[in-house]
C-alpha positions as CSV (number, residue, x, y, z in Angstrom):
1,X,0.0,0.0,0.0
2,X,1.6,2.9,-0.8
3,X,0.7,5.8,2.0
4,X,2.7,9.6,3.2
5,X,2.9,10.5,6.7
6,X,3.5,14.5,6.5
7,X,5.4,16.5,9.1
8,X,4.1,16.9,12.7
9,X,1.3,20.4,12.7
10,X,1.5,21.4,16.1
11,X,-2.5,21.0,16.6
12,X,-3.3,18.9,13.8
13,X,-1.3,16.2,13.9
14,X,0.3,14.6,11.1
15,X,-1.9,14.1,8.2
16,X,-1.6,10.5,6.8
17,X,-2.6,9.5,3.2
18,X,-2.9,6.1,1.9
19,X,-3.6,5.2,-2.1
20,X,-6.1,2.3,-2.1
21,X,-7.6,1.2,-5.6
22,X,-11.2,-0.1,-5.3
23,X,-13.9,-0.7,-7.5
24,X,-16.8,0.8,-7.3
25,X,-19.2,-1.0,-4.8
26,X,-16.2,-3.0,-3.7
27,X,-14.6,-2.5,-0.1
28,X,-10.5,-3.1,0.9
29,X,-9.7,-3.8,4.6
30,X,-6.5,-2.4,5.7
31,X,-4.7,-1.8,9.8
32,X,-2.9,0.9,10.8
33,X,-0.8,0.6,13.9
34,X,-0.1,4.1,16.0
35,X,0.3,5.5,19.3
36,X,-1.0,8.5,20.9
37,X,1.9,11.2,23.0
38,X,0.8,11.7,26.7
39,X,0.3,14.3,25.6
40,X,-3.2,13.8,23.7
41,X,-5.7,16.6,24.2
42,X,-8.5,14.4,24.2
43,X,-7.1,11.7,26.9
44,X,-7.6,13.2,30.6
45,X,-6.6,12.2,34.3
46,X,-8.0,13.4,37.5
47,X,-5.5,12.5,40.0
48,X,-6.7,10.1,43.0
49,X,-7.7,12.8,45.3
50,X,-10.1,14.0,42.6
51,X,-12.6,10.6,42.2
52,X,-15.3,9.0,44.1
53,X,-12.5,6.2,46.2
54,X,-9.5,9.0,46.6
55,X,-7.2,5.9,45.3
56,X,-6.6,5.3,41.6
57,X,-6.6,8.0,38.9
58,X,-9.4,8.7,36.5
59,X,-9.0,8.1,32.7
60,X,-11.4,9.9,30.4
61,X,-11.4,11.1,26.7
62,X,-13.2,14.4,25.6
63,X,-13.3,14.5,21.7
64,X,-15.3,17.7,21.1
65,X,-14.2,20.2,18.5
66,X,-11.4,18.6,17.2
67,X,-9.2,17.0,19.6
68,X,-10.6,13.0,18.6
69,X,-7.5,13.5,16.0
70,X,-4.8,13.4,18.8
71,X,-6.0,10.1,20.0
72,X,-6.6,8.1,16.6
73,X,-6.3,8.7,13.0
74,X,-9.6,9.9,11.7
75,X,-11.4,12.6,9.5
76,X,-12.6,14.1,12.8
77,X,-16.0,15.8,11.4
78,X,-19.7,14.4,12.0
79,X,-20.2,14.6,8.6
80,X,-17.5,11.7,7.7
81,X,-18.2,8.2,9.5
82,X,-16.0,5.5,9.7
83,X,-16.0,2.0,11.7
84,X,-13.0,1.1,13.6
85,X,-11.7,-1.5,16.2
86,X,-9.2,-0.4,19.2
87,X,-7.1,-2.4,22.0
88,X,-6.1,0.1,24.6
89,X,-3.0,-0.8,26.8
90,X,-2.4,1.1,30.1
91,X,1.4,0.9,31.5
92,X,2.0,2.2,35.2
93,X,4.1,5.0,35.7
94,X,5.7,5.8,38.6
95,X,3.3,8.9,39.6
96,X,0.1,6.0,39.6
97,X,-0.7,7.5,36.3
98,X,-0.8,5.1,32.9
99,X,0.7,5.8,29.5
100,X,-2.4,5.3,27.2
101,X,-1.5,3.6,23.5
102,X,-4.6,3.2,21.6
103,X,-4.2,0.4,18.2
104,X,-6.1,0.7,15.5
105,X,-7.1,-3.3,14.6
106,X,-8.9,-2.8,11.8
107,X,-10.6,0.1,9.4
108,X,-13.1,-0.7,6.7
């Protein structure tokens, strides 16, 4: 497949295009593996002292305007759907907070 991963745009992202040749009515099936940076704008800790048992850190995503980009590659607009499959792996760090890296399985 061929594909271009452009430079990094500091809000953005980098944009990545990939060639696919399909016929019309047909569909291709393709994975893309990535990571996300800790720092994502749409991936979110409260610390411990913040949730409901004051033990273990809180872990939430908030993808309004357009910050779903920084935490997988999509078109990011309601207008544009597209069906995906993630595995999400959470590594301890030493300040009880987890290092989020979000795989893209599959994209039709």
């Amino acid at each position: 497949v061929e594909y271009n991963l452009d430079d990094p745009h500091p809000v953005f992202g980098s944009k990545l295009s990939v060639k696919v040749a399909v016929k019309k009515g047909g569909k291709k099936t393709f994975r893309i593996y990535y990571s996300t940076s800790p720092t994502s704008t749409a991936i979110q800790w409260l610390p411990p002292s913040n949730t409901a048992g004051k033990k273990h850190p809180y872990l939430f995503t908030q993808c309004q305007a357009i910050h779903a980009r920084s935490m997988l590659p999509c078109m990011d607009t309601p207008g544009v759907k597209s069906q995906y499959t993630a595995r999400v792996e959470v590594r301890a760090c030493s300040h009880g907070q987890g290092l989020v890296m979000l795989r893209m399985m599959a994209c039709d």
